[in-house]
C-alpha distance (Angstrom), angle and dihedral (degrees) to the residues before:
residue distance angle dihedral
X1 . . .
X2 3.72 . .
X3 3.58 115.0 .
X4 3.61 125.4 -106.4
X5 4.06 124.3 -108.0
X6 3.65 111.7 -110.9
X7 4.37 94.4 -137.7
X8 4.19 111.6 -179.0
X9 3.88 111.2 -172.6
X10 3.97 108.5 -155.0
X11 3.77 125.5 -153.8
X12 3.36 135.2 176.0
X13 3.92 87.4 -153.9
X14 3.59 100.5 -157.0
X15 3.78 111.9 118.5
X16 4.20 87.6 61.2
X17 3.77 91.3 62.0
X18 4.01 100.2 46.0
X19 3.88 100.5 30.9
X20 3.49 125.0 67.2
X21 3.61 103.8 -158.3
X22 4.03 94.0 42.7
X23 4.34 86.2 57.1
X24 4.13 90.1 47.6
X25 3.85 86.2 56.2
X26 3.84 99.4 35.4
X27 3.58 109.1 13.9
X28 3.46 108.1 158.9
X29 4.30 82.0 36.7
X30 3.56 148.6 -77.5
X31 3.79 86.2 -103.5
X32 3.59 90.2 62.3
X33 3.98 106.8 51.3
X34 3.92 83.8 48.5
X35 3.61 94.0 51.8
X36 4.12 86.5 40.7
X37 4.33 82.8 47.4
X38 3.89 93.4 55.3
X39 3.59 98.6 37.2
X40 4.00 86.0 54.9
X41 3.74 92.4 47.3
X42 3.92 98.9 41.3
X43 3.51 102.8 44.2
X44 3.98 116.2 -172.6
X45 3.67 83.3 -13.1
X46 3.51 101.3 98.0
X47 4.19 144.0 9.5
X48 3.96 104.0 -122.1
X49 3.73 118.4 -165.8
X50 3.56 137.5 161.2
X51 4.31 143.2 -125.6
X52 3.89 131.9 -172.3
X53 3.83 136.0 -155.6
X54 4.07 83.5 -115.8
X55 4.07 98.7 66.7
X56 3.91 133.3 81.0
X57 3.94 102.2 -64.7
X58 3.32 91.7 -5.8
X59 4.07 89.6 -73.0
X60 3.42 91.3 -82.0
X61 4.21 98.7 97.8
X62 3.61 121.5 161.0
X63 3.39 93.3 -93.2
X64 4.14 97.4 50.2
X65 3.79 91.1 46.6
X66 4.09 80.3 51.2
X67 3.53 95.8 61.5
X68 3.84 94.7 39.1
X69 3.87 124.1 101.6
X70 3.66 103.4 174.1
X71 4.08 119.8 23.1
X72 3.98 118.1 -172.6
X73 3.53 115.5 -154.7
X74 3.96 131.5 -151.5
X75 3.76 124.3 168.0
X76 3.90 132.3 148.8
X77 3.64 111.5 160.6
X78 3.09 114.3 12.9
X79 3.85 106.0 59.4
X80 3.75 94.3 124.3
X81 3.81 86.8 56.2
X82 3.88 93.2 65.2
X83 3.85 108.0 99.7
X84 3.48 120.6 -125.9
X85 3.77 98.9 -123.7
X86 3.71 92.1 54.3
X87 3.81 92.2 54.0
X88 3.99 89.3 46.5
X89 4.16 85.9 61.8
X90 3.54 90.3 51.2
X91 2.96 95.8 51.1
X92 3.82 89.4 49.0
X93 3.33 89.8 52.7
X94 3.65 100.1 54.0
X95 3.89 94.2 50.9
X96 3.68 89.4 49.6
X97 4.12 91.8 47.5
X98 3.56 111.5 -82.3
X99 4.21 99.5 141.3
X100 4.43 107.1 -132.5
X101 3.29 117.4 -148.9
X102 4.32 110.3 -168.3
X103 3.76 118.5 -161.1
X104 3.97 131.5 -145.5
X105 3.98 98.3 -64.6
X106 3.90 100.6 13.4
X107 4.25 75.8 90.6
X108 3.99 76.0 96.9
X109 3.37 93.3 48.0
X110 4.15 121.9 127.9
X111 3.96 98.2 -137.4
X112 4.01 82.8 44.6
X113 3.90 99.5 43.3
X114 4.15 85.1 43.3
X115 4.06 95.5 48.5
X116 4.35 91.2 46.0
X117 4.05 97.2 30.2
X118 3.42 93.3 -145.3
X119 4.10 140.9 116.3
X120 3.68 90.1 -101.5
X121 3.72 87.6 -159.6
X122 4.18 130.9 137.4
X123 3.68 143.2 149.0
X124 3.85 129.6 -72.7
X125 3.77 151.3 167.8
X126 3.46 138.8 -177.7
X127 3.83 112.5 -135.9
X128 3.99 100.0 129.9
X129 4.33 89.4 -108.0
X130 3.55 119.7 166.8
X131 4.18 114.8 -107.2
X132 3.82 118.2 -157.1
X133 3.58 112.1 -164.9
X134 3.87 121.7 -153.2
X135 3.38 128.3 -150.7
X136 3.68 121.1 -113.7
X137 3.43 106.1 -164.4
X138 3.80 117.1 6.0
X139 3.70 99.2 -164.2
X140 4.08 89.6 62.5
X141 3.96 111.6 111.5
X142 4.05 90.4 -125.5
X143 3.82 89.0 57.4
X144 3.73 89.9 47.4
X145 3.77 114.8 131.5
X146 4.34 91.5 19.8
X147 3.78 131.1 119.1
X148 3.69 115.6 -139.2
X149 3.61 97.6 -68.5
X150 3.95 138.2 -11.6
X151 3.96 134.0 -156.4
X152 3.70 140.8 -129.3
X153 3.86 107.2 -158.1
X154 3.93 99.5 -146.8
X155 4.29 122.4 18.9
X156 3.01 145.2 141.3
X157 4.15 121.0 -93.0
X158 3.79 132.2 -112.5
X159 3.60 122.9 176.0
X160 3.70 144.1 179.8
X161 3.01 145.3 -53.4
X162 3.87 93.0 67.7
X163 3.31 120.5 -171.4
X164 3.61 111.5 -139.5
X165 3.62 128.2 110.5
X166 4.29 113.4 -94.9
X167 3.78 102.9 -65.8
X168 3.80 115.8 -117.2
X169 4.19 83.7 -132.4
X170 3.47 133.0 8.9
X171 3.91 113.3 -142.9
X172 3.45 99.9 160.4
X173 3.79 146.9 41.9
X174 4.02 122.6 168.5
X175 3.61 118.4 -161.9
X176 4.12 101.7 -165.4
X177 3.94 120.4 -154.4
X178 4.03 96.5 -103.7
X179 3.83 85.3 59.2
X180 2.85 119.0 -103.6
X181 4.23 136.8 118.7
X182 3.49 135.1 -136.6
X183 3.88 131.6 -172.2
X184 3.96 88.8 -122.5
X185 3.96 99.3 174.4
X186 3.17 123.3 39.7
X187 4.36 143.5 150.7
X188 3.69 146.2 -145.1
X189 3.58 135.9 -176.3
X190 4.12 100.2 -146.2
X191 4.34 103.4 171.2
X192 3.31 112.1 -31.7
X193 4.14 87.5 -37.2
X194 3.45 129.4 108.9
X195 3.55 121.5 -135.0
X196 4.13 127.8 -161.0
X197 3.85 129.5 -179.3
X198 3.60 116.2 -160.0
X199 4.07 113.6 177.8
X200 3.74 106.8 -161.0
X201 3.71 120.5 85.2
X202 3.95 102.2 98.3
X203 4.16 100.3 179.0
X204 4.18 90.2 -138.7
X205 3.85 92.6 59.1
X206 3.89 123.1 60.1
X207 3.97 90.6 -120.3
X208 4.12 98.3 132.7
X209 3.97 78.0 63.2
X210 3.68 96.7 56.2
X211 4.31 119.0 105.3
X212 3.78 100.8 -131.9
X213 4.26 91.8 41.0
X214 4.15 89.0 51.5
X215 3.97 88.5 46.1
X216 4.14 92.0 48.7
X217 4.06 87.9 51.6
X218 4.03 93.6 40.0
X219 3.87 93.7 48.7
X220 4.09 86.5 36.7
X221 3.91 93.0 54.3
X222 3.88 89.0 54.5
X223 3.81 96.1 44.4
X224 3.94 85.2 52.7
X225 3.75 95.1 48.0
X226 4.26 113.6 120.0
X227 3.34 119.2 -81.4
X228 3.85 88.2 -166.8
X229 4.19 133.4 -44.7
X230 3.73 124.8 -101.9
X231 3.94 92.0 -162.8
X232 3.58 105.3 -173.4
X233 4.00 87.6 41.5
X234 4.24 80.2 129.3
X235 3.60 89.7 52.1
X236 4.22 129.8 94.6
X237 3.96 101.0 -179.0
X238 4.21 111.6 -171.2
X239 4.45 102.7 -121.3
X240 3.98 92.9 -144.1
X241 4.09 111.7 -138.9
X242 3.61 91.2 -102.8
X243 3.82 91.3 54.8
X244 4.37 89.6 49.5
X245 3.89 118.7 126.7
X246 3.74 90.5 -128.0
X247 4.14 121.6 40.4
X248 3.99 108.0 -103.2
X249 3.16 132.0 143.5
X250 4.30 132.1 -138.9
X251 3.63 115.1 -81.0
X252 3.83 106.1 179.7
X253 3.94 142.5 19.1
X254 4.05 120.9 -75.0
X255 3.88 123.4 -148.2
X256 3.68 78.2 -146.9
X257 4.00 121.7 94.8
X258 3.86 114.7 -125.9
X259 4.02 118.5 -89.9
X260 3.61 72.3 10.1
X261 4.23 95.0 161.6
X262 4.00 126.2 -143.2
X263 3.66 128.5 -0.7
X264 3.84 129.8 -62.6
């Protein structure tokens, strides 16, 4: 029997508790109705659960982020609240093969802004327009299942310029009704992780509930699963002479200390 996927969706479940019209839409959370989305989509296939900003560490402790395959990120306003150490695990994680999924405004993200290295930044507005988001390249797992494009009736825009570093594939790109585009899907190998950004997911429209969106982040979470783990991916261990494939012997002075270990 194959074994299941080990999905976390993190929140920073914020907007639900201040904003009246996000809690009518998601009032038990965003992180929730995506968890509900995948679970409905994946079957037996994979053990979802959930963490906020609010618990101990965030809920993503060494050990949780251990026993995670696939982690979906969404955050909005409270980027700045995301400790540092927590971001350095995920990041980690990702280069040892934890596959990162980063939702609509989680561009801003630290563990997403760390893993790319870029601003991150782009245009929006909020006037409730209709996106339609065309498929790049239909033959990509994420896409599986899709016609050549599908709609959201009311969301919130992003435009170009993005700033992200060339994606290793482009899934997605949403034209929106006041005009502009937006690279709205796109990948990256970082490590031995696999990285996905998927725009929609606006928290004052009911998108997480829409068919095609919960088939994008069901197909997305098994495209991201591990292919294997390079654990010590963080690590730069010294190989002493005696330890050398090949016999040699040193032939000049080291600024390092001998059985000195790591890299400094």
């Amino acid at each position: 029997m194959a074994k299941k996927l080990r999905v976390c969706v993190w929140h920073e479940f914020v907007h639900e508790k201040k904003n009246a019209s996000v809690k009518e839409i998601y009032p038990d959370g965003m992180h929730v109705v995506i968890a509900d989305g995948l679970r409905e989509k994946l079957g037996d296939s994979a053990e979802v659960g959930t963490a906020t900003l609010q618990e101990p560490e965030h809920g993503l402790t060494q050990e949780r982020l251990d026993a995670t395959d696939v982690l979906l990120w969404w955050g909005h306003c409270a980027h700045g609240e995301v400790s540092d150490e927590v971001v350095n695990r995920v990041q980690a994680r990702v280069l040892q093969g934890m596959g990162l999924i980063v939702l609509h405004s989680g561009h801003f993200s630290k563990p997403f802004k760390r893993l790319l290295g870029t601003s991150c930044a782009l245009k929006w507005r909020e006037a409730g327009e209709k996106e339609r988001l065309w498929v790049c390249n239909p033959g990509h797992p994420i896409a599986a299942g899709l016609g050549d494009y599908f709609e959201l009736p009311q969301t919130e825009m992003y435009g170009e310029p993005f700033g992200i570093p060339s994606p290793d594939e482009q899934v997605f790109i949403s034209w929106f009704e006041g005009g502009e585009v937006f690279r709205s899907g796109c990948t990256w190998i970082r490590g031995n992780g696999k990285i996905f950004y998927f725009r929609p997911g606006h928290e004052t429209y009911p998108i997480y509930y829409d068919e095609n969106v919960r088939k994008v982040l069901a197909n997305a979470v098994q495209w991201a699963a591990p292919q294997g783990h390079w654990v010590g991916v963080m690590a730069a261990p010294n190989v002493p002479v005696d330890k050398a494939p090949e016999p040699i012997v040193a032939k000049g002075p080291s600024v390092h200390e001998e059985g000195e270990a790591g890299f400094r």
